[in-house]
DRENZARO-888333 format. One line per 2 residues: number of its first residue (from 0); their letters; for each residue x, y negated, z negated of C-alpha. Coordinates in Angstrom, 3 decimals. Last residue first. Example, Ala and Ser with C-alpha at 12.3 -4.5 7.8 and 13.67 -1.06 7.14 Angstrom:
REM residues 2
1 = SA = 13.670:1.060:-7.140; 12.300:4.500:-7.800;
END
This chain:
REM residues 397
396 = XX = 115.649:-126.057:-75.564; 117.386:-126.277:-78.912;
394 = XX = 113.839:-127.374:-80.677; 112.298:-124.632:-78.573;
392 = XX = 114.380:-122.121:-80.431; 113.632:-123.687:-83.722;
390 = XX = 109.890:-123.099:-83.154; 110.865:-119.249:-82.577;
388 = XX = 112.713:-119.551:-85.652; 110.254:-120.788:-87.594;
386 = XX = 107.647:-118.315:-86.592; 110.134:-115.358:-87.080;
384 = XX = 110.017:-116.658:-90.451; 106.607:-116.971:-91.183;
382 = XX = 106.237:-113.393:-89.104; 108.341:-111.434:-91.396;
380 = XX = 106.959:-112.590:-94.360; 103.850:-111.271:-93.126;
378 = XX = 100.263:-113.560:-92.255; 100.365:-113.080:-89.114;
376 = XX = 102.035:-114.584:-85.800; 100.266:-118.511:-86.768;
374 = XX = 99.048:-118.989:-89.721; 101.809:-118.144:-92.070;
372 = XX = 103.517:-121.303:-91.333; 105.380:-123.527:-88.811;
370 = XX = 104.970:-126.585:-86.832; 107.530:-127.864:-85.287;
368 = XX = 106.923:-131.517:-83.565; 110.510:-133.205:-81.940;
366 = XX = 110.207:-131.155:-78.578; 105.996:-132.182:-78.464;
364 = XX = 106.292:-131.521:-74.349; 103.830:-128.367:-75.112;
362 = XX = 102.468:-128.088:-78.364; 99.052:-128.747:-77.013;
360 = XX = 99.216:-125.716:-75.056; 101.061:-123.975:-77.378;
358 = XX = 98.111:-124.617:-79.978; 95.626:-123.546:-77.139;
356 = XX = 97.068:-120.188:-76.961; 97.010:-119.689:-80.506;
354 = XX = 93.404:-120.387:-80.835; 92.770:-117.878:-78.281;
352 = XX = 94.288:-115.429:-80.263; 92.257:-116.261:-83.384;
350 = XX = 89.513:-115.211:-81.887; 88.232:-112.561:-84.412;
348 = XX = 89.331:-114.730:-87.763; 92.371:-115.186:-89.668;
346 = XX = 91.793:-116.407:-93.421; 95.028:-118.063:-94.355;
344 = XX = 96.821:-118.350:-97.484; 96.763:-120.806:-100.238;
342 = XX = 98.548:-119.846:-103.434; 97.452:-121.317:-107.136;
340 = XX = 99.870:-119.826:-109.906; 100.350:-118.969:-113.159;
338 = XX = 101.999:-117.652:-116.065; 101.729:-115.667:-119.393;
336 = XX = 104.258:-113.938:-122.246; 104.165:-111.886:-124.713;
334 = XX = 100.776:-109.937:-124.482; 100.059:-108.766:-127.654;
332 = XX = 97.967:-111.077:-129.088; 95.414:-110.871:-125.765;
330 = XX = 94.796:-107.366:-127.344; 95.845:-104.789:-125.285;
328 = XX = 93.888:-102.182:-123.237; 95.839:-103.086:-120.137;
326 = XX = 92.593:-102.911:-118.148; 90.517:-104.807:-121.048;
324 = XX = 92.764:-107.220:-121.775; 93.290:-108.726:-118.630;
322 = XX = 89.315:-108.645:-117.979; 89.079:-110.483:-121.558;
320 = XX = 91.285:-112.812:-119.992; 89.834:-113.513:-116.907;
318 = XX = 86.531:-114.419:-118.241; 87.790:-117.132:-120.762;
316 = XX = 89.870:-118.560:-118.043; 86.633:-119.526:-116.373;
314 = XX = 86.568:-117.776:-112.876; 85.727:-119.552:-109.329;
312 = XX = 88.147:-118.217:-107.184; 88.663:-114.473:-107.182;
310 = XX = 91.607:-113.093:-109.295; 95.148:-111.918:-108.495;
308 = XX = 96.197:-110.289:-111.695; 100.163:-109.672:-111.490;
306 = XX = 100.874:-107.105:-114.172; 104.787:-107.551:-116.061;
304 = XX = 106.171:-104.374:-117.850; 108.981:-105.141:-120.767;
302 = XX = 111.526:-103.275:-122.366; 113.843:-100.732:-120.185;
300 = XX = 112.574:-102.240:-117.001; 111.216:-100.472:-113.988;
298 = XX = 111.598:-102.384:-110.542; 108.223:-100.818:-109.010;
296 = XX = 106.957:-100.950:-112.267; 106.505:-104.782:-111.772;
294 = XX = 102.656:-104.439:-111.179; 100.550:-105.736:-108.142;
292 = XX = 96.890:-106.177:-110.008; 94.614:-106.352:-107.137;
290 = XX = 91.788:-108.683:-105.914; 89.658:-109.513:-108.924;
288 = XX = 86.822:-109.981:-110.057; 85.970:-106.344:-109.380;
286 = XX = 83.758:-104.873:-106.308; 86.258:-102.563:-105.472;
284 = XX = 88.745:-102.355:-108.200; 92.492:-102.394:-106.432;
282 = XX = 95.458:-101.034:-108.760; 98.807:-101.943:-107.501;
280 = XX = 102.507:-100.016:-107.951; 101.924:-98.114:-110.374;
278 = XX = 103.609:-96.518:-113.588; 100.869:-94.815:-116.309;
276 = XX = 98.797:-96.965:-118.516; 99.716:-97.032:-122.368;
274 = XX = 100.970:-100.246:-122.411; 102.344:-101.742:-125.943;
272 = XX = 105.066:-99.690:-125.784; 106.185:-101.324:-122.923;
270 = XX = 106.209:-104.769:-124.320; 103.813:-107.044:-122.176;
268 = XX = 104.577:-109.726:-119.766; 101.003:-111.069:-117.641;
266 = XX = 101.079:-113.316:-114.115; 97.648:-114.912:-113.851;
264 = XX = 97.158:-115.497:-109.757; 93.905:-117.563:-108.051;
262 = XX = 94.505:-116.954:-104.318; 92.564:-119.233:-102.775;
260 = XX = 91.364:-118.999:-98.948; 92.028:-120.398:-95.700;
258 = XX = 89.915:-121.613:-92.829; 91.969:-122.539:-89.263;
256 = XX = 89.672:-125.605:-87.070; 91.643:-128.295:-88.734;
254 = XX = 94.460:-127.227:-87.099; 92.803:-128.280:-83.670;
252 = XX = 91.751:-131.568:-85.341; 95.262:-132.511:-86.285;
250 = XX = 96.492:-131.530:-82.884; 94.359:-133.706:-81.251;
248 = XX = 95.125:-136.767:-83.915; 98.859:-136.140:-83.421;
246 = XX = 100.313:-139.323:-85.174; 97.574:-140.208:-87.552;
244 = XX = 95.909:-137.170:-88.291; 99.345:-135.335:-88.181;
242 = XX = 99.353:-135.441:-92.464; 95.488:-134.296:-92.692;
240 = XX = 95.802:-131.296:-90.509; 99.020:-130.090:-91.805;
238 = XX = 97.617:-130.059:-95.306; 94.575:-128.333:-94.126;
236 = XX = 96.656:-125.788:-92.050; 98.898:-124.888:-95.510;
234 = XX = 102.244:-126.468:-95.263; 105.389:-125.868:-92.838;
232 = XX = 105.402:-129.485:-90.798; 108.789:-130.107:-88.770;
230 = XX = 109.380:-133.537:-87.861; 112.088:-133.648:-85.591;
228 = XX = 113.843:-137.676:-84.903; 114.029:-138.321:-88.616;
226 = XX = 113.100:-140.608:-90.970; 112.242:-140.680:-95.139;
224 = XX = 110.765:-142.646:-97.111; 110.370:-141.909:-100.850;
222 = XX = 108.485:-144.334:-102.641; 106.222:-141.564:-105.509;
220 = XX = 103.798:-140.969:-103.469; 106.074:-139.706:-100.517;
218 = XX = 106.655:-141.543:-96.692; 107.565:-139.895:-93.665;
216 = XX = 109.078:-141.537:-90.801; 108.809:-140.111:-87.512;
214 = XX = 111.169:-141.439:-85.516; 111.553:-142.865:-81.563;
212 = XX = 110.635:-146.345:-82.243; 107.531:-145.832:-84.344;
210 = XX = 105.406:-142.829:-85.632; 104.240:-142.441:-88.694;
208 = XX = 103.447:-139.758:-91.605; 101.515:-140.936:-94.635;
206 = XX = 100.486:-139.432:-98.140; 103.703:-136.767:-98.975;
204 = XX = 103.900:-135.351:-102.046; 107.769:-135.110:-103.054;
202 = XX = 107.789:-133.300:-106.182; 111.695:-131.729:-104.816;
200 = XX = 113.745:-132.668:-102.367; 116.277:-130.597:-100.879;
198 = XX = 118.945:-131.761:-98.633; 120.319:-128.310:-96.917;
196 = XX = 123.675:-129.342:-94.991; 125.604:-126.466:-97.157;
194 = XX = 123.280:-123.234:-98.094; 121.865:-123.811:-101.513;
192 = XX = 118.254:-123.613:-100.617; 118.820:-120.349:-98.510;
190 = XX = 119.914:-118.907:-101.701; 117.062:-120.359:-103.959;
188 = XX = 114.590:-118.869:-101.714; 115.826:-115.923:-101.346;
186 = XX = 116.173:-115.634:-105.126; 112.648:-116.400:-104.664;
184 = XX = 112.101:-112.613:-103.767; 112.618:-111.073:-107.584;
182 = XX = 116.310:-111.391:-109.152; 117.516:-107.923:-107.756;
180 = XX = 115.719:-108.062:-104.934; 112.876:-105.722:-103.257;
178 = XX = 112.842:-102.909:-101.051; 110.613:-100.564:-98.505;
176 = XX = 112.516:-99.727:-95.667; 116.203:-99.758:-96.412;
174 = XX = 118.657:-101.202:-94.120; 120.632:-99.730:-91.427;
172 = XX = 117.652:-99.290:-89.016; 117.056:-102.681:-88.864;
170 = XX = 113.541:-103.982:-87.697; 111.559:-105.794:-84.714;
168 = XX = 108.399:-106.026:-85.836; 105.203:-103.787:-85.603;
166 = XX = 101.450:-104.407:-86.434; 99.161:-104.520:-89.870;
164 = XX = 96.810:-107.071:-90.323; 97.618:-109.450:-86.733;
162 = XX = 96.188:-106.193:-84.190; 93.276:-105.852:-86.258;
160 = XX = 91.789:-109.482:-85.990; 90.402:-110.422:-89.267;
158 = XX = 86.712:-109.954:-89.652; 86.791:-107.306:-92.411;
156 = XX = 89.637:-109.214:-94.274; 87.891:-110.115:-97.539;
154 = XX = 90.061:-111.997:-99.627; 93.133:-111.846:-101.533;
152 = XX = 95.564:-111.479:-98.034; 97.120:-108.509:-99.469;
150 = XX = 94.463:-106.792:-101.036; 91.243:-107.155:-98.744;
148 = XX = 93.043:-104.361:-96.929; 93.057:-102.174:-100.137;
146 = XX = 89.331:-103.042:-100.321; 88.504:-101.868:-97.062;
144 = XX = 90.355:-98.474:-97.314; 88.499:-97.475:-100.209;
142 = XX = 84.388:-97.562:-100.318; 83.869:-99.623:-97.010;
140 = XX = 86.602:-97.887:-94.745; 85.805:-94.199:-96.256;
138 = XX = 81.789:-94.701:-95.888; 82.827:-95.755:-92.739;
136 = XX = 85.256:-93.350:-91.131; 88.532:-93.256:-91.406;
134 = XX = 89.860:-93.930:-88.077; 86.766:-95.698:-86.359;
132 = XX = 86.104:-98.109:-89.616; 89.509:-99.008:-89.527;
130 = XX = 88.895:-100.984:-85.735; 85.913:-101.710:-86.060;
128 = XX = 86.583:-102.986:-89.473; 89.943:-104.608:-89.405;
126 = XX = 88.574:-106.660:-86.044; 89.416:-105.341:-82.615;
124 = XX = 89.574:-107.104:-79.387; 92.917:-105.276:-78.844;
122 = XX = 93.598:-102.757:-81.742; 92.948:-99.609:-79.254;
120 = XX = 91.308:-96.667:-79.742; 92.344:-93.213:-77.750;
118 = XX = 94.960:-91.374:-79.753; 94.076:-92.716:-83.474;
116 = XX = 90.316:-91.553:-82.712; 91.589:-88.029:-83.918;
114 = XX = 91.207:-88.904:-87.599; 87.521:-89.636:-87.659;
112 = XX = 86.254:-86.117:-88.221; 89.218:-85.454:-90.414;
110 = XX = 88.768:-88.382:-92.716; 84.679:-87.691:-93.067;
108 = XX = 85.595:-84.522:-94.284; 87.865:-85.792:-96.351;
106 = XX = 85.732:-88.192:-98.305; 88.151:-90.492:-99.964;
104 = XX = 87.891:-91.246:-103.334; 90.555:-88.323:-104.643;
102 = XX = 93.042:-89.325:-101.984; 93.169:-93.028:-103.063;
100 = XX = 93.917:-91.983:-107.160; 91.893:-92.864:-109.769;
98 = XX = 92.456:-94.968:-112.536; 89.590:-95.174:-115.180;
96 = XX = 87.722:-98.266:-115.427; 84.448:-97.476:-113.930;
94 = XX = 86.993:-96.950:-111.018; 90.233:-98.344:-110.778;
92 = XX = 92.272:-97.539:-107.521; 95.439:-96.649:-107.078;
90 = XX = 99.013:-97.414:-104.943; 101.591:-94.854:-106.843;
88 = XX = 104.700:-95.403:-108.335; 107.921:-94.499:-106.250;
86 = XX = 110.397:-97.054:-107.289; 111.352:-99.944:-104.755;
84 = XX = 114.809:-99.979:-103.283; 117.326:-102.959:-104.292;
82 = XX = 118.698:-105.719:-102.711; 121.268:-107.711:-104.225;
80 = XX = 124.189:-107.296:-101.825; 122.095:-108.655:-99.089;
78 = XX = 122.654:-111.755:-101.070; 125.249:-113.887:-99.138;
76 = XX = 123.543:-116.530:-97.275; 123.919:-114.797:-94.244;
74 = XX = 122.770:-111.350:-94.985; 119.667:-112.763:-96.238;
72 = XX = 119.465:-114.653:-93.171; 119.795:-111.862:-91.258;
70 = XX = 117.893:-109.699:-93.355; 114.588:-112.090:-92.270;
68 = XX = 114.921:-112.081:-89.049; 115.447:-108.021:-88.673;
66 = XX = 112.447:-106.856:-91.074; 113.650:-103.832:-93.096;
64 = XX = 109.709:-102.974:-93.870; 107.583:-103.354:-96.902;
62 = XX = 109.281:-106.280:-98.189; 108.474:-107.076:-102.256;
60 = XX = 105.704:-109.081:-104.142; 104.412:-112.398:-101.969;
58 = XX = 102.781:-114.672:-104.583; 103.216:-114.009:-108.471;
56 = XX = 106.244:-111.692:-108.772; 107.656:-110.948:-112.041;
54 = XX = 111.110:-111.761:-113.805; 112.705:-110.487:-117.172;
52 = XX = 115.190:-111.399:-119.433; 116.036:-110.088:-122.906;
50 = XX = 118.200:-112.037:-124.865; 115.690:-112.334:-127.680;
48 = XX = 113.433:-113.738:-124.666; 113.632:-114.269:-121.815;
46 = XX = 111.006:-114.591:-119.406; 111.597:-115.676:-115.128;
44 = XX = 109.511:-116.716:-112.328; 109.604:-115.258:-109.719;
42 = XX = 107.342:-117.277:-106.896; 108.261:-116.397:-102.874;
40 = XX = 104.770:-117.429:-102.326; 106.079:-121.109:-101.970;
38 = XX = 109.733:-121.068:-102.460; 111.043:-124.037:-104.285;
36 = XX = 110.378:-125.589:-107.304; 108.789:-128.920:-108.333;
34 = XX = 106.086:-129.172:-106.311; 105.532:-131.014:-103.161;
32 = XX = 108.809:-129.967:-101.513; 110.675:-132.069:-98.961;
30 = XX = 113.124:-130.779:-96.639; 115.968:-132.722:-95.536;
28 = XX = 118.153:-131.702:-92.444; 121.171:-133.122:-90.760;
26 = XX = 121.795:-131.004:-87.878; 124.804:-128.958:-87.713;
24 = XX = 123.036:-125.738:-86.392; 123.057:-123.937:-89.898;
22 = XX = 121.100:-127.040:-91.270; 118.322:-126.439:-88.469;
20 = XX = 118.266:-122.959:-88.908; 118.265:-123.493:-92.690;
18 = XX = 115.470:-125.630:-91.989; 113.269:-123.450:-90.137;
16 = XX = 113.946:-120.720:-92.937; 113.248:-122.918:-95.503;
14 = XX = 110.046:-124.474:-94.151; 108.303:-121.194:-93.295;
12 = XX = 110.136:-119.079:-96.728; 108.035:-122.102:-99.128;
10 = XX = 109.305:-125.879:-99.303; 106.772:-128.039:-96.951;
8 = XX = 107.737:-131.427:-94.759; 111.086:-130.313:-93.246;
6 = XX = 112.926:-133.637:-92.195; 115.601:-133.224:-89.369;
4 = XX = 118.013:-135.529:-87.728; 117.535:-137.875:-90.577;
2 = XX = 117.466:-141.153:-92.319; 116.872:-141.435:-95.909;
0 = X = 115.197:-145.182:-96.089;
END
């Protein structure tokens, strides 16, 4: 048995970060990964071809804001030197199959009447829609703005708290606001996994967690044990539920509470000349099968384009295909390269606050239990890592 001062069940930006804090404060730390790569939604992965490479995004897809936690790890591990602004395509929206821009669907009128409700309302108490539907208006909120919202998370966010969708973080003014990397975001991941006192494990699904003598000890499917004094659990809420149920039963339950949603993502390289549509950065369809398409134009390449297609759940791969083919208006023979990816991320509902409250109140005198995760601040790369450090902090305390 691997024994421990750390382990770090989960392998995406929560469960890194937290364990390159851990690592970083002499602790011996192993994290174990239940798929064979690293990084959660931090997914790049990579084409080449006729020594041509190319990467696209198929979770998270760049950093809208020059977050401070986050840089200072990147600056840390010694790839701040990689990052690299976004190009200026546009956000759209793809009616009866044409694109269309956001400003040409919006009833202005409407926009101006509402506008002035930005100086009095308040986010507190507020979900996306009462909140949204007050500054835009609500034919506005429920023919555009809604479905831009429903975007990032890949579901339907009307009920989500307002204040956790969009809200501000601490950020550095010497970095830019709205970049990406040079190798895609899980060259993050792979930096913070190389960092010295990091023991990675990868396909390491984990069926029991234990409790005896002063360790946890955490066992894998395939006859890894492992031990530790910390546990620190950075997986969906489910998966957290079900691994605590027989340590932390009341904890267990209390995650069990959180609902979460699949995000169902076909990740698409074509030859530019095989594209005719115009740069962007996303097209939304209301009322499509899918989500969004999040495009790699905002890191142009001389010979390929890459289209992220973040379906609904539920869809026969027959039926997402001829929907790939018919917004790029190429045949499926001329799309070079494919890949995929299942995400899980969390559906945050009016009340949510309270929950939180109640999770440090059973957190409390649990030292040697982390738990970490999008779930928990919001849903931002930001906050999963400003999560982990906070849970770090009480670690050390």
């Amino acid at each position: 048995m691997m024994q421990n001062d750390v382990v770090v069940v989960g392998g995406g930006i929560s469960g890194l970060t937290l364990a390159y804090y851990c690592a970083k404060a002499g602790m011996k730390t192993s994290l174990l990964e239940k798929s064979d790569t690293l990084g959660g939604s931090f997914a790049s992965p990579q084409y080449s071809a006729n020594g041509k490479k190319f990467w696209l995004e198929l979770g998270a897809h760049t950093c809208y804001s020059s977050y401070q936690n986050l840089l200072d790890i990147v600056e840390e591990c010694g790839v701040s030197n990689t990052i690299i602004p976004r190009a200026k395509v546009p956000f759209t929206l793809l009616v009866n199959d044409k694109i269309k821009s956001i400003v040409s669907q919006l009833n202005i009128v409407e926009l101006l009447l509402s506008a002035p409700n930005i100086f009095t309302l308040k986010k507190d108490g507020q979900s996306v829609k009462s909140y949204y539907s007050k500054l835009v208006g609500t034919k506005n909120y429920n023919d555009v703005i809604s479905h831009f919202f429903n975007a990032v998370p890949s579901q339907k966010t009307d009920d989500f708290p307002a204040d956790m969708m969009f809200k501000s973080r601490e950020k550095r003014k010497d970095v830019l606001k709205n970049y990406t990397f040079k190798n895609g975001l899980q060259s993050v991941a792979k930096a913070i996994s190389a960092r010295r006192g990091l023991n990675l494990f990868t396909s390491q699904d984990i069926n029991s967690i234990s409790f005896s003598d002063g360790l946890y000890v955490i066992k894998s499917a395939n006859g890894g044990e492992y031990s530790a004094k910390t546990l620190v659990i950075a997986t969906p809420s489910s998966v957290a539920s079900s691994l605590l149920q027989a340590t932390h039963a009341d904890i267990a339950n209390h995650l069990g509470q959180l609902k979460a949603a699949t995000v169902d993502s076909i990740g698409v390289i074509v030859r530019k000349e095989h594209v005719k549509l115009q740069p962007v950065a996303a097209i939304i369809s209301p009322n499509d099968i899918f989500y969004s398409i999040v495009s790699r134009d905002t890191v142009p390449d001389d010979n390929y384009r890459g289209f992220s297609f973040h379906f609904k759940p539920g869809l026969d791969d027959k039926s997402k295909r001829a929907r790939i083919t018919e917004v790029l208006g190429v045949t499926f023979s001329k799309i070079e390269h494919t890949v995929s990816k299942i995400n899980t991320v969390p559906s945050l509902q009016m009340g949510h606050h309270q929950w939180l409250e109640k999770s440090n109140t059973l957190m409390k005198g649990k030292k040697n239990l982390l738990i970490t995760g999008n779930y928990f601040g919001g849903m931002a790369i930001e906050d999963c890592v400003s999560r982990s450090k906070s849970e770090f902090e009480r670690l050390k305390r």
